[in-house]
C-alpha positions as CSV (number, residue, x, y, z in Angstrom):
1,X,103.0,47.8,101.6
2,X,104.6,44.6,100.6
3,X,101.7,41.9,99.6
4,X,101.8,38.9,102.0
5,X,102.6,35.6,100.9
6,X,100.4,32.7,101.2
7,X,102.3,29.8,102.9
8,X,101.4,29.7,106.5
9,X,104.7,30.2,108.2
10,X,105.9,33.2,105.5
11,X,109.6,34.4,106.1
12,X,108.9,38.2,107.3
13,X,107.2,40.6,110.2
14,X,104.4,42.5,109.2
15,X,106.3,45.7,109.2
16,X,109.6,44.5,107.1
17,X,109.3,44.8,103.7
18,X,109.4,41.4,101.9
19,X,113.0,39.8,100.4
20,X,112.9,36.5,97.7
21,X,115.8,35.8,99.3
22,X,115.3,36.0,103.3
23,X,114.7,33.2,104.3
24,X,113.7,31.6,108.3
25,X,116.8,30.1,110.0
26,X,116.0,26.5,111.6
27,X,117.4,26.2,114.9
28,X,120.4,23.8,114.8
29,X,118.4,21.0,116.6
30,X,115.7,21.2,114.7
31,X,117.8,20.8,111.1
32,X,120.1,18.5,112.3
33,X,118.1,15.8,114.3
34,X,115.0,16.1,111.9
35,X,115.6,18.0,108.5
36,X,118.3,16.2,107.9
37,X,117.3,12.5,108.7
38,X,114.0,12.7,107.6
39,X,112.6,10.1,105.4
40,X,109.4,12.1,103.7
41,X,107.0,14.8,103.5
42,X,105.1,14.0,106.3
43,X,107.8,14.2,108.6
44,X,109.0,17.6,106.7
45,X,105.2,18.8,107.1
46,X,105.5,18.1,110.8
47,X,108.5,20.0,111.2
48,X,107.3,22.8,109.4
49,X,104.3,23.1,111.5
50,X,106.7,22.7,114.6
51,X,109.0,25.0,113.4
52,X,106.5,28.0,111.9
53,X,107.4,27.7,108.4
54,X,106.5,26.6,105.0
55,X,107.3,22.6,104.0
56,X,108.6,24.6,100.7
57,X,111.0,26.2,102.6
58,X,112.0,23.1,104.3
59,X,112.4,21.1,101.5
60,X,114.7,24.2,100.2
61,X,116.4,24.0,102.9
62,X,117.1,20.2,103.1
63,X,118.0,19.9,99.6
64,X,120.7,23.0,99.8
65,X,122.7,21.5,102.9
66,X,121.8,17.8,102.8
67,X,124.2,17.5,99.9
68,X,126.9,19.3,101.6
69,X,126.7,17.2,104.3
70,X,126.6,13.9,102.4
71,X,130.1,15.5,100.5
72,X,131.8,16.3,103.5
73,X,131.1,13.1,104.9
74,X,132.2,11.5,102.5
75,X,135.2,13.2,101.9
76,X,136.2,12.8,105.6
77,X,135.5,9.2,105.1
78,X,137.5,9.3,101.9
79,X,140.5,10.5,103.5
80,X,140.2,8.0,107.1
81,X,140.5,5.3,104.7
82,X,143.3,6.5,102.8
83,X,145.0,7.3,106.2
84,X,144.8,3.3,107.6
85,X,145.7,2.2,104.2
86,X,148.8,4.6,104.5
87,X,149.5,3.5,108.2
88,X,149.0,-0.6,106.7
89,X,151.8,0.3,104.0
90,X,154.0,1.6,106.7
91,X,153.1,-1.2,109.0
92,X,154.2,-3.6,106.3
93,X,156.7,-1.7,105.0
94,X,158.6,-2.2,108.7
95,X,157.9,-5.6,108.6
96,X,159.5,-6.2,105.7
97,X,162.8,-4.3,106.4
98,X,162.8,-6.6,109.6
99,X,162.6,-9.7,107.9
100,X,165.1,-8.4,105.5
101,X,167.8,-7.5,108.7
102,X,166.7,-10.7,110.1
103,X,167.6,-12.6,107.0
104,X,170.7,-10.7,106.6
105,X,171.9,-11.5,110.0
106,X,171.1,-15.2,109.5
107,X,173.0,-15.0,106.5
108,X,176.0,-13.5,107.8
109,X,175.9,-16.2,110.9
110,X,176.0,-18.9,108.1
111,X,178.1,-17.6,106.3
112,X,180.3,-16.8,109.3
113,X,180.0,-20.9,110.6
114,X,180.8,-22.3,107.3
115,X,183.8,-20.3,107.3
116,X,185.4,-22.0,110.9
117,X,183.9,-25.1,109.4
118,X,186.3,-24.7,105.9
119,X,189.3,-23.1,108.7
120,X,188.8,-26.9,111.1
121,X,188.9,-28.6,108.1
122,X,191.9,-27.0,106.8
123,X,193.4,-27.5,110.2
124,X,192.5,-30.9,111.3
125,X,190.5,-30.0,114.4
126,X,187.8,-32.6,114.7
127,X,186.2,-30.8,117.7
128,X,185.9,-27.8,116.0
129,X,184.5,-29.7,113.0
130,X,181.6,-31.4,114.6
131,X,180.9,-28.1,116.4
132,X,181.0,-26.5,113.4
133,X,178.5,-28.4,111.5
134,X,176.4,-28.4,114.9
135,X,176.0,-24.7,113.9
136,X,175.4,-25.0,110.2
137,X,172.7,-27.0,111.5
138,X,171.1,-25.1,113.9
139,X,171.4,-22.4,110.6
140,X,169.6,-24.4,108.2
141,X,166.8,-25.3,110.9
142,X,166.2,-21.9,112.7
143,X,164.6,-20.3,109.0
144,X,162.8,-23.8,108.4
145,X,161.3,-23.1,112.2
146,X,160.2,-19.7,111.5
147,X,158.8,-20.3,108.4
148,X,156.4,-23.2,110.1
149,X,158.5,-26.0,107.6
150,X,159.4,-28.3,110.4
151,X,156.8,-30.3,112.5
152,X,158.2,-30.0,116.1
153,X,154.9,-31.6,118.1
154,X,156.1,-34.6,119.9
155,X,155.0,-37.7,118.8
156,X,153.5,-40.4,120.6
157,X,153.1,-44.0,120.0
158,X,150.3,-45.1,122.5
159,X,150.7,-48.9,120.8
160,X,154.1,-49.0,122.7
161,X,153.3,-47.9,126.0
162,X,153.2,-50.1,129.1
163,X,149.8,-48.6,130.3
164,X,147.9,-49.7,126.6
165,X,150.2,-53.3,126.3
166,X,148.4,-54.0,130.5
167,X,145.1,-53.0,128.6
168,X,145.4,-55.0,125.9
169,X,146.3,-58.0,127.9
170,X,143.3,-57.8,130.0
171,X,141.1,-57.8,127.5
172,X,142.4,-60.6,125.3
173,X,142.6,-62.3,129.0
174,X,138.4,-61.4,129.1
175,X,138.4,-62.9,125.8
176,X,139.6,-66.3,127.0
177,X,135.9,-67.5,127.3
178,X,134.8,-66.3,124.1
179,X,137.7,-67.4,121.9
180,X,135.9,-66.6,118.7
181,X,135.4,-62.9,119.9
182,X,139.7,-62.8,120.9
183,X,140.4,-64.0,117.8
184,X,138.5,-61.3,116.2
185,X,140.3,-58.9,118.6
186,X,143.7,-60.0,118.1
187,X,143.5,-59.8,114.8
188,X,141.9,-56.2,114.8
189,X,144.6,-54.9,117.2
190,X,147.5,-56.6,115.1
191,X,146.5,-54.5,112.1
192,X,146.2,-51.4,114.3
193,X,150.0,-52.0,116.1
């Protein structure tokens, strides 16, 4: 008969003669919330208690498919970020041949408006001329726009509306009592507007 082995939870049945090979299959919830994630040999030993077999065996066990694991992770990792980085090059790659028509079509509209501005000149036609150059305009601003050159926030001078020249009247006309304090005043506000 085949001489038993000495770790507790031993890998045969009392009648089945013994294999160095045949080894006790974890069930999957056991290896994958536990084997896998755990962090030493007291939670191994617990496991193997739990589970009826050796911490040898465990650790075995852990050290053939925790690799495996860890590669095929990583390799599926591996290949997600290779697939955005191949959907951001084709992303970009749109872009750019939309700016490119974009600029294209701007340049045949210029190129298209200087043309009946050279023909009014040719001819005379001062209308056409002016609306001509209107549109050359509109060419030259139009990429300037898009490309965030031109500041188009209104500006407002507050200095030169009614509502702050009342204001500033009624408080020089406070002042009048303390005409060292409105001269002060008057000459802070002349330097601001």
């Amino acid at each position: 008969m085949a001489a038993k082995s000495a770790g507790a939870g031993s890998s045969f049945s009392a009648g089945k003669p013994f294999r160095a090979r045949q080894r006790y299959r974890f069930p999957a919830t056991l290896t994958a919330r536990r084997c896998h994630t755990s962090c030493g040999e007291a939670c191994c030993g617990n496991i193997a208690e739990r589970s009826g077999t050796s911490t040898t065996a465990l650790h075995r066990h852990k050290g053939e498919h925790l690799p495996r694991l860890l590669a095929k992770a990583e390799r599926r990792e591996a290949t997600a970020a290779s697939l955005l980085e191949a959907q951001r090059q084709a992303q970009e790659a749109t872009e750019v041949r939309q700016a490119l028509d974009v600029l294209q079509q701007l340049k045949f509209i210029n190129a298209a408006a200087l043309t009946v501005l050279k023909d009014a000149r040719t001819a005379g036609d001062g209308d056409l001329i002016l609306k001509a150059i209107d549109r050359v305009m509109k060419q030259i601003e139009l990429p300037a726009r898009l490309l965030g050159d031109l500041d188009e926030r209104p500006v407002v001078n507050v200095l030169v509306t009614p509502e702050w020249v009342a204001l500033r009247g009624r408080i020089l006309g406070a002042l009048a009592p303390f005409p060292e304090a409105r001269v002060a005043l008057a000459e802070v506000l002349r330097d601001v507007g």
